[in-house]
C-alpha positions as CSV (number, residue, x, y, z in Angstrom):
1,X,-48.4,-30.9,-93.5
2,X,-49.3,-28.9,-90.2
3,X,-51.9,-27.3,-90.0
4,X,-50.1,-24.1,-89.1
5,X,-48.0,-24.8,-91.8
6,X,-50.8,-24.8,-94.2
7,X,-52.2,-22.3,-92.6
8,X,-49.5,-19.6,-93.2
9,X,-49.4,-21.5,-97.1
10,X,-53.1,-20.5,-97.6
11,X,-52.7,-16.8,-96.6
12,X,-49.6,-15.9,-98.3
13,X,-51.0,-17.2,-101.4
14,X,-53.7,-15.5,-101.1
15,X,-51.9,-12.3,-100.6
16,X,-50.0,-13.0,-103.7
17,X,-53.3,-13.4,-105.7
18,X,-54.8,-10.6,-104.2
19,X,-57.7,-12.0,-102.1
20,X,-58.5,-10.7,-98.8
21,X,-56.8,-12.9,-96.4
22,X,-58.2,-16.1,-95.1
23,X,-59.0,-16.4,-91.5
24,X,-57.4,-18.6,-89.2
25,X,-60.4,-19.7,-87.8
26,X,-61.4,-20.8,-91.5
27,X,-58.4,-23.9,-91.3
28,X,-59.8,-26.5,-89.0
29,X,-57.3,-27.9,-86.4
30,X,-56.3,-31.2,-86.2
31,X,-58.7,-33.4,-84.5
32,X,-58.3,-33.9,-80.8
33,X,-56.1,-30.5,-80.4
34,X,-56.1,-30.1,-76.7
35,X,-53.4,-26.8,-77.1
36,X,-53.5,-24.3,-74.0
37,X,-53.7,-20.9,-74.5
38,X,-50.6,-19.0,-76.1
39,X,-49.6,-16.4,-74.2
40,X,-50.5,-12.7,-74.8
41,X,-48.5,-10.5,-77.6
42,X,-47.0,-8.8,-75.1
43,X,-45.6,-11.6,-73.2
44,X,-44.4,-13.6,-76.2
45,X,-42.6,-10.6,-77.4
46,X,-40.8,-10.1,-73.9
47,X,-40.0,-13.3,-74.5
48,X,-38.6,-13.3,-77.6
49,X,-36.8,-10.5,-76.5
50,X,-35.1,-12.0,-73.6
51,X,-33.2,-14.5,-76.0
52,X,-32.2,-12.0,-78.7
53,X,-30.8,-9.8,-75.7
54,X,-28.9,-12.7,-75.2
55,X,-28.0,-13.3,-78.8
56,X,-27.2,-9.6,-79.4
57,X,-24.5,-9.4,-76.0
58,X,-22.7,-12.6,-77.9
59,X,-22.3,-10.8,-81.3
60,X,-21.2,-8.0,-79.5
61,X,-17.9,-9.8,-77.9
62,X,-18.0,-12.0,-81.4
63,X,-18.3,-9.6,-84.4
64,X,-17.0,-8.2,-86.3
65,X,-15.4,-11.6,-86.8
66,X,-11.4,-11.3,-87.8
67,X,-10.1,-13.4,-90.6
68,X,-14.0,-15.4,-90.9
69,X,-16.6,-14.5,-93.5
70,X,-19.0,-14.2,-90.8
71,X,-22.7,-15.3,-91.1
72,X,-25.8,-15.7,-88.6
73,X,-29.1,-18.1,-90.1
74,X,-32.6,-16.7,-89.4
75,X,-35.7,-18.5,-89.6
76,X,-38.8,-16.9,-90.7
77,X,-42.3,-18.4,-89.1
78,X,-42.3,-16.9,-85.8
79,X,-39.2,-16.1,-85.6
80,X,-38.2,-13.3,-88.3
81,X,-41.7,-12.7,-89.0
82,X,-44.7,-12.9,-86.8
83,X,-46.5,-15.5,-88.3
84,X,-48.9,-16.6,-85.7
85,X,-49.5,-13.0,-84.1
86,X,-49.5,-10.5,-86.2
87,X,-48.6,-12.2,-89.6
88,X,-46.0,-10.6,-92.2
89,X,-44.6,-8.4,-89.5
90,X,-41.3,-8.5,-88.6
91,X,-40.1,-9.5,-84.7
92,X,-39.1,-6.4,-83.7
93,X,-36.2,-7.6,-81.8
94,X,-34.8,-10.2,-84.5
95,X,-34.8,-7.4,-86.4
96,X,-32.7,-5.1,-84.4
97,X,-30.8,-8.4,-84.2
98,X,-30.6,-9.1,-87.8
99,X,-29.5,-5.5,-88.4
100,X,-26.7,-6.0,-85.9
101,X,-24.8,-8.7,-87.6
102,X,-25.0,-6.6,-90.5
103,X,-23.9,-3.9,-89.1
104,X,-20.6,-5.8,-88.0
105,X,-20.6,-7.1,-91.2
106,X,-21.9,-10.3,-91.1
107,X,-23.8,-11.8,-93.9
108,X,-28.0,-12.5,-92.9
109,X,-29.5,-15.6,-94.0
110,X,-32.4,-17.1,-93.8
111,X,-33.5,-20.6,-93.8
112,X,-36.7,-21.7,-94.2
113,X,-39.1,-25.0,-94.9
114,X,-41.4,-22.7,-96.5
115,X,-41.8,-23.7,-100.0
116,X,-39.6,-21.9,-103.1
117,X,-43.1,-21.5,-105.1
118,X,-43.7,-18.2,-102.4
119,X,-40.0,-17.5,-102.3
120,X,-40.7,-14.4,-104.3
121,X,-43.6,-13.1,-102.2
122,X,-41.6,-14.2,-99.1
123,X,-38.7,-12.0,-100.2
124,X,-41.0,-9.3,-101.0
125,X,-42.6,-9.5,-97.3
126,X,-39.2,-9.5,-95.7
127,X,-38.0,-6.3,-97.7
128,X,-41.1,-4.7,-97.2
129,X,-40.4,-4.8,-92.8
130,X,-37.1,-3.9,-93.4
131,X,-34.4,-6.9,-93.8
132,X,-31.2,-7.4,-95.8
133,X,-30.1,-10.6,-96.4
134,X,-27.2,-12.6,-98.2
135,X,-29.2,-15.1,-99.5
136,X,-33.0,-17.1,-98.8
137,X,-33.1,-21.0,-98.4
138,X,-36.7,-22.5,-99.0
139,X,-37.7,-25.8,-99.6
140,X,-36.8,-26.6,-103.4
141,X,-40.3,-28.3,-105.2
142,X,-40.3,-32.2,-104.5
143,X,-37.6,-31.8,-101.6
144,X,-39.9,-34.0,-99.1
145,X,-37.0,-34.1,-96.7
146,X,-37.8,-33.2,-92.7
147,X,-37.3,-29.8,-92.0
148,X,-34.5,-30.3,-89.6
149,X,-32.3,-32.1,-92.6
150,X,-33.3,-30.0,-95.1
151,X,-32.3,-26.7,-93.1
152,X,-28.9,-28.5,-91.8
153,X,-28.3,-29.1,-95.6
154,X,-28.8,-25.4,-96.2
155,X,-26.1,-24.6,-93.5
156,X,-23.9,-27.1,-94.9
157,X,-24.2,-25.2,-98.2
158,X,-23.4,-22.0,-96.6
159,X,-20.1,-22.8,-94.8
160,X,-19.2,-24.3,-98.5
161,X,-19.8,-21.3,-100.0
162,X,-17.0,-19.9,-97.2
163,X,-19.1,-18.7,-94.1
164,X,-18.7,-19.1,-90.4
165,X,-22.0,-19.5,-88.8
166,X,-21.7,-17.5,-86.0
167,X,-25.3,-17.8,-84.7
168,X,-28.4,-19.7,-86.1
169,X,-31.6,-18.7,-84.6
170,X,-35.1,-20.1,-85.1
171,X,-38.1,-21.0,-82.6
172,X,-38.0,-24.7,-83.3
173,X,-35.7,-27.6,-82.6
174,X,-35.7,-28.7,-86.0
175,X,-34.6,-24.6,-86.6
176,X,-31.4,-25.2,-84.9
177,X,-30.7,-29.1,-84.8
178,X,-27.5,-30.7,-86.7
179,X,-24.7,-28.4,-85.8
180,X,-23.2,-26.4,-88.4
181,X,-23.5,-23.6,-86.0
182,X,-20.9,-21.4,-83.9
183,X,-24.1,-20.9,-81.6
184,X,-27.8,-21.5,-81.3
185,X,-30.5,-19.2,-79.7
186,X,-34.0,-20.9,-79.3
187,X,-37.1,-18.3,-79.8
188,X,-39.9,-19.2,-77.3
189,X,-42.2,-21.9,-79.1
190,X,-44.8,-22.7,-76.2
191,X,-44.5,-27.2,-76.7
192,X,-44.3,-26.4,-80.1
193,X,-47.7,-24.2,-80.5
194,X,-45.4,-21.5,-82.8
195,X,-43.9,-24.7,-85.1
C-alpha cells in the first residue's frame, strides 16, 4: 500500500473513531523519497481548474444527452476531495463540475480504490461538502485487484446498468485507463505526488 494511501486510511479512520487527526508528518515516507516540492494551493487549484474549464465547455455542447442515460465518473483523492491539501474538502471546481452534469441531468458517480470498510464515512464526507451522486464504487474487502482494473470493472458495471459515460475524471492514469469512457479529463497529479 502507498504511503499516501495509508496515509489518507489512517486519518479517515480516525475521524470515524473520533480521535484528533493524525499528522502527516506522523506516516514515514518511503525510504529514498527524493519528491520535489508540490506546488502551492493556489497553483494546484488553478490548475485543477484549467482542466475542469475544459471539462465543463464539453458538457456544455454534450448534455443534456438525447436518447442516453447520461453519466460522468469522479474520483475522490485529490480529485473530488482535497486529500493532500486541505483533506475532506471538496475541489471547488469538480464540484461546480459535478453539479453541472447534474444539472443537465446526468447521473454522478464516483469511483474509488478507497476501501468499502470507510464507504460510510466516505459518503458522509462527500454529503457534508455538498455532492449528489447516483451511486459510490469502493474497493469491495479482499478485492486485491490494481486500481486501474478494479475502477474499469466499476465502469463496466455502470454502462450495464444502462449509462453512457460521458466523461470520467480522476488525477491518475490508473483514474482514467481502460476505456469505458465517452471522454477523459486528467487532474494535475505532479509525476504522481497526488496518487
Amino acid at each position: 500500500m502507498r504511503t499516501f494511501s495509508l496515509r489518507i486510511l489512517v486519518t479517515t479512520v480516525a475521524a470515524i473513531i473520533g480521535l484528533t487527526a493524525i499528522p502527516a508528518s506522523a506516516v514515514a515516507a518511503p525510504a529514498g523519497n527524493t519528491a520535489q516540492a508540490l506546488p502551492s494551493y493556489e497553483t494546484w487549484l488553478a490548475d485543477v481548474e484549467s482542466v475542469t474549464d475544459r471539462a465543463a465547455d464539453y458538457l456544455d455542447d454534450r448534455l443534456p444527452a438525447s436518447g442516453a442515460r447520461a453519466a460522468i465518473v469522479l474520483d475522490i483523492d485529490n480529485t473530488a476531495l482535497q486529500s493532500k491539501y486541505r483533506p475532506y474538502a471538496a475541489t471547488p471546481s469538480v464540484l461546480a463540475l459535478a453539479r453541472q452534469a447534474r444539472a443537465d441531468g446526468a447521473a454522478v458517480f464516483f469511483v474509488t480504490a478507497r476501501p468499502e470498510i470507510i464507504e460510510a464515512a466516505t459518503e458522509i464526507n462527500l454529503s457534508v461538502v455538498g455532492y449528489r451522486w447516483t451511486d459510490l464504487y469502493t474497493r469491495p474487502t479482499f478485492d486485491f485487484s490494481d486500481n486501474q482494473t478494479l475502477k474499469t470493472k466499476a465502469r463496466i458495471d455502470i454502462e450495464r446498468r444502462g449509462y453512457t459515460i460521458v466523461a470520467n475524471i480522476g488525477n491518475s492514469a490508473t483514474d482514467l485507463g481502460g476505456g469505458h469512457a465517452e471522454r477523459t479529463f486528467k487532474l494535475p497529479d505532479y509525476n504522481g505526488q497526488l496518487d
